[in-house]
One Martini backbone bead per residue (centre of mass of N, CA, C, O) as a GRO file, in nm:
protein
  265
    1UNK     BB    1  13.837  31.372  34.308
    2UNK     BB    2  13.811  31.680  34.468
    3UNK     BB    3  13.869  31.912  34.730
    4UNK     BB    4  13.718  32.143  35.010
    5UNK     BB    5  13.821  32.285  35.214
    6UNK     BB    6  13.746  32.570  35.500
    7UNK     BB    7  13.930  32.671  35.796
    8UNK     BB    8  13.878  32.815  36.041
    9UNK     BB    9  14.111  32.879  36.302
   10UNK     BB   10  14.268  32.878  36.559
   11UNK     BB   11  14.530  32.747  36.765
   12UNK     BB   12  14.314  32.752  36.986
   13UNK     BB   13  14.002  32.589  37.135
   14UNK     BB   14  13.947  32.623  37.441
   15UNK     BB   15  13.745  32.875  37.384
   16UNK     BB   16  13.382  32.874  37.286
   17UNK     BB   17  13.380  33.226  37.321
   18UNK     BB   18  13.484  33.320  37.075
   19UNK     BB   19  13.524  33.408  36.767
   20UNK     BB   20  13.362  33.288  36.511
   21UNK     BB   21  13.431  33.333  36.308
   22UNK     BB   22  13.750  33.238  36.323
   23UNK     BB   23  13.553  32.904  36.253
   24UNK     BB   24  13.505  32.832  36.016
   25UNK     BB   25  13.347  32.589  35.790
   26UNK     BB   26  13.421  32.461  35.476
   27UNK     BB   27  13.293  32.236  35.215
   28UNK     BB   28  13.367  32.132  34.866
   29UNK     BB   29  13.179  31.998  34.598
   30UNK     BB   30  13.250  31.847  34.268
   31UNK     BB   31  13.195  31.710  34.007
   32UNK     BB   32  13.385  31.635  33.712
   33UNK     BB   33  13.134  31.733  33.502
   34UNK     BB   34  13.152  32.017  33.652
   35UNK     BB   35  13.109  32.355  33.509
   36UNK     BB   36  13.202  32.688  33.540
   37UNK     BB   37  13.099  32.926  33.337
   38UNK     BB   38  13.266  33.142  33.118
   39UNK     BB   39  13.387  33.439  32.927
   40UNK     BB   40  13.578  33.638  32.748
   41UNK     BB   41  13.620  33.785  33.049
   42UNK     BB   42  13.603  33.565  33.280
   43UNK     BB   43  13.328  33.576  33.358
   44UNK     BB   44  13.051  33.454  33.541
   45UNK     BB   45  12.778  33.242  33.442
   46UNK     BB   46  12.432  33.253  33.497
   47UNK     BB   47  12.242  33.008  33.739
   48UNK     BB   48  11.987  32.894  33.738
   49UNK     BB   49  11.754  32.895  34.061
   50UNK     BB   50  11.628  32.690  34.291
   51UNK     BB   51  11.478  32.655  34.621
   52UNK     BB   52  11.499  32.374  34.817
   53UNK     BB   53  11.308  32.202  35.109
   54UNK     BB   54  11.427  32.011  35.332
   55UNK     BB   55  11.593  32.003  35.634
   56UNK     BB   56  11.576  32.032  35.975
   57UNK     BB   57  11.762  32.141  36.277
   58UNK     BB   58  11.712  32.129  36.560
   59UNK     BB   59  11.803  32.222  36.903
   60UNK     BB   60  11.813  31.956  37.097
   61UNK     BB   61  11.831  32.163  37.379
   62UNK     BB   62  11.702  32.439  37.369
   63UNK     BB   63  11.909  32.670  37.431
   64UNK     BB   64  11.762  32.964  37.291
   65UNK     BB   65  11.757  32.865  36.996
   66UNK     BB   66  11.594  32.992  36.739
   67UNK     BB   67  11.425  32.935  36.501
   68UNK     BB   68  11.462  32.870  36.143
   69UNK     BB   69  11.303  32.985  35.852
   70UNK     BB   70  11.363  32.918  35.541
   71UNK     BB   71  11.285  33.250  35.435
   72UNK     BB   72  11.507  33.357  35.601
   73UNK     BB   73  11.735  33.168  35.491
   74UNK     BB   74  11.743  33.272  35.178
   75UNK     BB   75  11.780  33.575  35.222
   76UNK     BB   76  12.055  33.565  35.353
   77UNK     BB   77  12.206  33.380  35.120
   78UNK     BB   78  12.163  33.536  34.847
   79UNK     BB   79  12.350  33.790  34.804
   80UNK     BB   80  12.595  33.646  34.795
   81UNK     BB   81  12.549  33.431  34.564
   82UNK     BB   82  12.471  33.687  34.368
   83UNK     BB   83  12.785  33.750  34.329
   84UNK     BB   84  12.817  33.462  34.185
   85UNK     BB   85  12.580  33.443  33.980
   86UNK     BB   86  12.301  33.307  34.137
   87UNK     BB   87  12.013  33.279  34.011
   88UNK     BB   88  11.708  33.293  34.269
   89UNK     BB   89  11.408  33.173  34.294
   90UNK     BB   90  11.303  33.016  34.063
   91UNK     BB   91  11.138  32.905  33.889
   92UNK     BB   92  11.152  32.532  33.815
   93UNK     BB   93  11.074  32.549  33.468
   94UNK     BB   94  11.334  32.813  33.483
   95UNK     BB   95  11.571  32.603  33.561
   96UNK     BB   96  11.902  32.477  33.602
   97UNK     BB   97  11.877  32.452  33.937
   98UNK     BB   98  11.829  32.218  34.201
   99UNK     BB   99  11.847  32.339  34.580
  100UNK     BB  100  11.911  32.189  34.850
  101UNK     BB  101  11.817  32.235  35.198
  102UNK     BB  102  11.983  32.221  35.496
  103UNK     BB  103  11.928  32.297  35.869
  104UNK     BB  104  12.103  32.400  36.153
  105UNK     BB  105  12.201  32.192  36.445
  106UNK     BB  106  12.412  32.107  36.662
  107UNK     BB  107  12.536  31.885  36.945
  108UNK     BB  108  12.694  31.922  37.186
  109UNK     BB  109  12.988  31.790  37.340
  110UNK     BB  110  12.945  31.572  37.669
  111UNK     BB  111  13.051  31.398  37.925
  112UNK     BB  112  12.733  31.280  37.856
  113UNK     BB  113  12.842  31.193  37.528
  114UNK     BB  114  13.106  31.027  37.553
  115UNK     BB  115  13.069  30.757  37.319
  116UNK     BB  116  13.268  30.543  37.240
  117UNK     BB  117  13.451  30.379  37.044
  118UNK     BB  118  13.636  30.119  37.031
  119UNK     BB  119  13.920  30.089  37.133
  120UNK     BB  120  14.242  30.209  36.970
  121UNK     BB  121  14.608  30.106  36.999
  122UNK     BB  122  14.859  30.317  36.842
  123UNK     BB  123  15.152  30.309  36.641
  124UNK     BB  124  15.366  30.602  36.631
  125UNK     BB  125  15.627  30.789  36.403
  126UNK     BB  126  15.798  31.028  36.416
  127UNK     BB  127  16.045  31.257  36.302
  128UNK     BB  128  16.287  31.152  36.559
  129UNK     BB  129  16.182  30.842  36.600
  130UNK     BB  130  15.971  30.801  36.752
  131UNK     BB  131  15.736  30.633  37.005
  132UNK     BB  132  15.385  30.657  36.999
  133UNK     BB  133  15.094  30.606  37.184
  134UNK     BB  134  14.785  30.583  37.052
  135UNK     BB  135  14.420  30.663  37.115
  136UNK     BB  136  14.118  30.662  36.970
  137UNK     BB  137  13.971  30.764  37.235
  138UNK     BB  138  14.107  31.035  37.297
  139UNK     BB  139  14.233  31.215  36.993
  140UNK     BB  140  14.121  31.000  36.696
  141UNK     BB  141  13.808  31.002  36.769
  142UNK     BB  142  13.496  31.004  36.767
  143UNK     BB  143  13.209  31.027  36.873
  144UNK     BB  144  12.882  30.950  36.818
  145UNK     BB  145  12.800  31.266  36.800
  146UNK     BB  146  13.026  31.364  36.636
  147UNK     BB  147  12.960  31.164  36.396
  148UNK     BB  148  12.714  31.318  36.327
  149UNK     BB  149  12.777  31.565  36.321
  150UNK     BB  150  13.037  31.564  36.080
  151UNK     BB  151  12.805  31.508  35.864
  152UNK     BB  152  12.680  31.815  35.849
  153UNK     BB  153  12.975  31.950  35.839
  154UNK     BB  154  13.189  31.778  35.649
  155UNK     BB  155  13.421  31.613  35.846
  156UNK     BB  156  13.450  31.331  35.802
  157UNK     BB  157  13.525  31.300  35.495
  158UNK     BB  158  13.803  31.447  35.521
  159UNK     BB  159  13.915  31.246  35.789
  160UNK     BB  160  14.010  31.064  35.606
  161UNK     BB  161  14.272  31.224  35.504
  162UNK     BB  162  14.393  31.276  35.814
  163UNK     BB  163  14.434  31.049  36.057
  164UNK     BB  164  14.694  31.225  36.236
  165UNK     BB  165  14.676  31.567  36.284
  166UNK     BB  166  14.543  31.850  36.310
  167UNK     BB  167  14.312  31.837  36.096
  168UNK     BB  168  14.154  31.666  36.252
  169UNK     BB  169  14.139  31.752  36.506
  170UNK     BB  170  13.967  32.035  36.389
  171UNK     BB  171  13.752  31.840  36.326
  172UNK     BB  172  13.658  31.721  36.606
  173UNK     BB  173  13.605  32.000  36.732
  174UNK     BB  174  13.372  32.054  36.537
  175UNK     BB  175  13.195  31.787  36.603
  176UNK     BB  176  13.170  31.905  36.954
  177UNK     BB  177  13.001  32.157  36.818
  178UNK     BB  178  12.823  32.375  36.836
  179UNK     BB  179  12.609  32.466  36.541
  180UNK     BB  180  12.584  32.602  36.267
  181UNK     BB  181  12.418  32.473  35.941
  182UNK     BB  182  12.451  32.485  35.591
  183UNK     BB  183  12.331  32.289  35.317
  184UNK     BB  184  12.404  32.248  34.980
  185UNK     BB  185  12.256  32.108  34.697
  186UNK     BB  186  12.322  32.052  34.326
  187UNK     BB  187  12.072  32.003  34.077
  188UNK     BB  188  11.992  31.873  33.763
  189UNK     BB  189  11.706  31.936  33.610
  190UNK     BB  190  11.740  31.739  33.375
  191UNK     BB  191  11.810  31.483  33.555
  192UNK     BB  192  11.553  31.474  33.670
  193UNK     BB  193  11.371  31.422  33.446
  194UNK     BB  194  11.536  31.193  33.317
  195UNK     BB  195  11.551  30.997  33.560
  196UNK     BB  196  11.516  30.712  33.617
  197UNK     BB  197  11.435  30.462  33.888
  198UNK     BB  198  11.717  30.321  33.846
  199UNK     BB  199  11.867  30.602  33.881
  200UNK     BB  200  12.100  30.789  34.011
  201UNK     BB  201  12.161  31.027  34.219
  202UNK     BB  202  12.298  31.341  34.087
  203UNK     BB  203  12.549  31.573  34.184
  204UNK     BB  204  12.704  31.881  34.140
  205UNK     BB  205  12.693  32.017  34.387
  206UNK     BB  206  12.823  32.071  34.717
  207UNK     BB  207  12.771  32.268  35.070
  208UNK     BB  208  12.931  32.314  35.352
  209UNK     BB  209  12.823  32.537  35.656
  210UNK     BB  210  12.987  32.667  35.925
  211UNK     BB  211  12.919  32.767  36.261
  212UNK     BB  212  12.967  32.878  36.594
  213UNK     BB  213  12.715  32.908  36.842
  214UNK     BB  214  12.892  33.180  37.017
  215UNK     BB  215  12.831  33.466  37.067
  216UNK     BB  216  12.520  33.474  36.822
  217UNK     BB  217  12.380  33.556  36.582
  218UNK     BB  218  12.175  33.429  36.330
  219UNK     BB  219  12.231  33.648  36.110
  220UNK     BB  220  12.515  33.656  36.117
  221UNK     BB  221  12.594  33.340  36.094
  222UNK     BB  222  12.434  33.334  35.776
  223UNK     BB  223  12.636  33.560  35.637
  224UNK     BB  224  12.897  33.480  35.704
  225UNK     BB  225  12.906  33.191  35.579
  226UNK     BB  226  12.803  33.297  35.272
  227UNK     BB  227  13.040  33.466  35.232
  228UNK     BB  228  13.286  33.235  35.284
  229UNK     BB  229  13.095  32.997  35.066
  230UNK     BB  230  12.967  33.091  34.756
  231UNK     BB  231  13.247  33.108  34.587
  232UNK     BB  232  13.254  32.782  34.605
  233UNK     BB  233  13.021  32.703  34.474
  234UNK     BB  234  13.106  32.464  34.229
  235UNK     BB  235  13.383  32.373  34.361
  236UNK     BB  236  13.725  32.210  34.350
  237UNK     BB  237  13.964  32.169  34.590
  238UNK     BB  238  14.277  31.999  34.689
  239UNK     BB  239  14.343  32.177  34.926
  240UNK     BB  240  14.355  32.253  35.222
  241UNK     BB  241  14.277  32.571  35.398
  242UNK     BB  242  14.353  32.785  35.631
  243UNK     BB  243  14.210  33.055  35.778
  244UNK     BB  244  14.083  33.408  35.807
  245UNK     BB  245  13.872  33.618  35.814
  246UNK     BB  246  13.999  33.911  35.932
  247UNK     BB  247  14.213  33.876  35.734
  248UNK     BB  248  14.321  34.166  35.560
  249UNK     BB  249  14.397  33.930  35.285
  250UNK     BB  250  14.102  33.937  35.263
  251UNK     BB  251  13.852  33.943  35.007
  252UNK     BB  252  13.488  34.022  35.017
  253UNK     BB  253  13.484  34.130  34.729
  254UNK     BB  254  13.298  34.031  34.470
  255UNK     BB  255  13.559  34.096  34.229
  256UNK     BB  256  13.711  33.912  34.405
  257UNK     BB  257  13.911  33.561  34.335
  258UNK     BB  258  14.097  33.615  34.582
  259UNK     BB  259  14.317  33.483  34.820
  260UNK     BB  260  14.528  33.593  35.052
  261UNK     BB  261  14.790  33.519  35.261
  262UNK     BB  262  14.824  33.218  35.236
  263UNK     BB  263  14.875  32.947  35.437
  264UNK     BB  264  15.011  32.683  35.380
  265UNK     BB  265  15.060  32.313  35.520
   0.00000   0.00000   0.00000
C-alpha cells in the first residue's frame, strides 16, 4: 500500500489564529487494486456516485460553532468534485460508488486535557553524533484527547511513519487543534451486492480532509478543503509533501493536474 499525506502548514504554528487556509491536512489512500480509468487523451472517465450520510461530530465545547447539516455539506463539497469528474449524488441503483461522509470537529487540547499516556523516555543520536534524551510525553506522543483526534483527520496513521521527525511534530500539531474535517470513504456498489456476510468490508478509497477552525467561516472552510483535496480522493501517493495553498506555483484550476513548486522533504 503506499500513501499520501499532504499538510499545508507554516513553519511556525505558534498562533492558532494564523491563516487556516495555509494549514490544511489532507490525507489519501487507495486499495492497490483501484484505479481511476482515463481515456486515450489521458482524460479522468467519469464515476458515478451517490453520497451516504455518516456520522456528525458536533463541536464538544459548542463554543459558537453552528451545526452544519449533510445536504449543506455535499452542496459544497460537490463542485469540486465535479472537476474530478466524479458524478455525484445520483441515486444509488445507478450508481457505481457508494461515498460514506463522516464530518465534524476535533476537540482543541487544552491544559486540562492534557493526558497524556504513560511516558518513555528515548535516547536519540543526531547527525553530529550527540545523544539527546527525549520523552515521549512531551514532544513525541499524542495525548489520549489528540490521540483521538489524530483518528478523524488521518494523522495517526502518518506518524506511525515518521517516529521522530517534524512531519510528526506536525502531526501532532494537528490532532491538538480544533479543526473541521471531513472524511469520505468510497465502496464499490458491486462489492456491496455481492458480499456475503461473513465477508469484510473494503473500501476502494478513503480521504481524510481537514482544516483548523480558528477565524473562519463554515462554508469557506469546507470549499477549501475540497478545493486542495478532491483531487487526490481514489490517488494513492508515495511521499508526503507539504505545501502551501497560497503558494502562486499551486494552480487550482480543474484542466491543471500538477502542482507545481513543491519543496520535497
Amino acid at each position: 500500500m503506499k500513501f499520501l499525506l499532504l499538510l499545508v502548514f507554516p513553519v511556525l504554528l505558534t498562533n492558532l489564529n494564523a491563516d487556516s487556509k495555509s494549514r490544511i491536512l489532507v490525507y489519501s489512500w487507495a486499495n492497490e487494486n483501484y484505479v481511476r480509468l482515463i481515456d486515450g487523451n489521458g482524460h479522468i472517465l467519469p464515476e458515478i456516485c451517490a453520497f451516504l450520510e455518516g456520522n456528525y461530530y458536533p463541536d464538544p465545547l459548542n463554543e459558537g460553532s453552528e451545526d452544519i447539516s449533510f445536504d449543506r455539506l455535499i452542496k459544497l463539497l460537490a463542485p469540486e468534485m465535479m472537476k474530478q469528474n466524479f458524478i455525484l449524488d445520483q441515486p444509488p441503483e445507478v450508481s457505481d460508488y457508494i461515498l460514506l461522509v463522516n464530518w465534524g470537529f476535533t476537540e482543541e487540547v487544552t491544559e486540562d486535557s492534557m493526558d497524556f499516556f504513560e511516558e518513555e523516555i528515548i535516547f536519540i543520536e543526531s547527525e553530529d553524533g550527540y545523544i539527546e534524551e527525549v520523552s515521549t510525553n512531551s514532544s513525541n506522543e499524542f495525548s489520549s484527547l489528540g490521540r483521538d483526534n489524530s483518528k478523524l483527520i488521518g494523522a495517526m496513521k502518518m506518524s506511525q511513519l515518521y517516529p521522530y521527525s517534524l512531519k510528526r511534530k506536525l502531526l501532532l500539531e494537528a490532532s491538538e487543534e480544533k479543526r473541521l474535517f471531513v472524511n469520505i470513504t468510497a465502496f464499490s456498489k458491486l462489492h456491496l451486492v455481492e458480499k456475503k456476510d461473513s465477508d469484510a468490508l473494503e473500501a476502494e478509497w478513503i480521504t481524510f480532509l481537514s482544516i483548523p477552525f480558528y477565524g473562519i467561516e463554515v462554508d469557506e472552510a469546507v470549499k477549501s478543503i475540497a478545493e486542495m483535496g478532491s483531487r487526490y480522493m481514489g490517488s494513492d501517493w508515495e511521499t508526503p509533501s507539504f505545501l502551501d495553498f497560497h503558494d502562486k506555483n499551486f494552480s487550482t484550476e480543474p484542466n491543471q493536474l500538477e502542482y507545481l513548486g513543491v519543496e520535497e522533504d
